[in-house]
C-alpha positions in Angstrom: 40.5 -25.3 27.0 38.9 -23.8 30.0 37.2 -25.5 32.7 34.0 -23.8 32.2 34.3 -23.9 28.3 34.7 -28.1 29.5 31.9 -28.0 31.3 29.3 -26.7 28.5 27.7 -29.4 26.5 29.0 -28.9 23.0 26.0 -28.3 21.6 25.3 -25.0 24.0 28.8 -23.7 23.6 28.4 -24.2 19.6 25.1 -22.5 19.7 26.6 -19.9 21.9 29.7 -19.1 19.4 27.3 -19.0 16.4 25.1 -16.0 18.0 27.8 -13.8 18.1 28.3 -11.9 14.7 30.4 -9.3 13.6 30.3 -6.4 11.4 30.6 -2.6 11.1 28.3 0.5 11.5 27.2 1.2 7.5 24.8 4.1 8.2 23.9 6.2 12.1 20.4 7.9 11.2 19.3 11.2 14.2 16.9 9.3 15.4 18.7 6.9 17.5 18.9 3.9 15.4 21.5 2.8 12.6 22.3 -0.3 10.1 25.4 -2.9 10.5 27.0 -4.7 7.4 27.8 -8.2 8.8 31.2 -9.7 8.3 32.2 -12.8 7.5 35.1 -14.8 9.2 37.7 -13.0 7.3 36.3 -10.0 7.2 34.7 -9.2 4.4 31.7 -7.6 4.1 28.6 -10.0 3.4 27.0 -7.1 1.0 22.9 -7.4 0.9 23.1 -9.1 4.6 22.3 -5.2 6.6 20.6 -5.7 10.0 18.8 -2.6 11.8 19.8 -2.3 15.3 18.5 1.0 17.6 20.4 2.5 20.3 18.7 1.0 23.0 20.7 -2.1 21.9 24.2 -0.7 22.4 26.5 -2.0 25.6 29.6 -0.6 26.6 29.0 2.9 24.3 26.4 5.8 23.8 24.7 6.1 20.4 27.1 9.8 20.3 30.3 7.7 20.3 29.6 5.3 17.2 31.0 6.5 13.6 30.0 4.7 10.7 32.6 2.1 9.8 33.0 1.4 13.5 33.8 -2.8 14.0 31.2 -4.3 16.1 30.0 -7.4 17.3 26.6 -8.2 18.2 23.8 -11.1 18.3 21.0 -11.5 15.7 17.2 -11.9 16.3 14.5 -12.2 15.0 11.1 -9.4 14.8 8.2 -9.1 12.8 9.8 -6.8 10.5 12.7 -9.1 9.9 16.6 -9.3 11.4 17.7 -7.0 14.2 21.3 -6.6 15.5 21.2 -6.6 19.8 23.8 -6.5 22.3 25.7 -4.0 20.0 29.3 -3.7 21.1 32.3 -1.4 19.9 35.4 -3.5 19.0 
């Protein structure tokens, strides 16, 4: 194990790992803004489990350059109209 990753009280690095999710682009709308499927740890899709994410959100790539059934990963929060996918990445 790293020296950082030793240095990170277990409880922040566990917290850490948990945030980041992955999944793939189900459906890019015109508007800017799209759904992800979330996957579980073998990759399956967790079906019912969606999360909206808009493009302001991505890193690393443009909202031209995702297809649907790209692999992402991305952490989950928390708005007043439910869960949101943030700090969208391509795989």
């Amino acid at each position: 194990m790293s020296r950082i990753l030793q240095s990170i009280k277990p409880c922040v690095l566990i917290r850490f790992l948990l945030l980041l999710m992955n999944g793939k682009i189900k459906k890019l709308t015109d508007k800017g803004f799209g759904f992800i499927t979330q996957s579980d740890e073998s990759g399956q899709a967790i079906e019912g489990k969606d999360l909206f994410f808009h493009s302001n959100e991505l890193v690393g790539v443009t909202f031209d350059e995702l297809r649907e059934g790209d692999e992402v990963t991305f952490e989950v929060t928390e708005s007043p109209k439910g869960l949101n996918a943030t700090k969208v990445s391509r795989v």
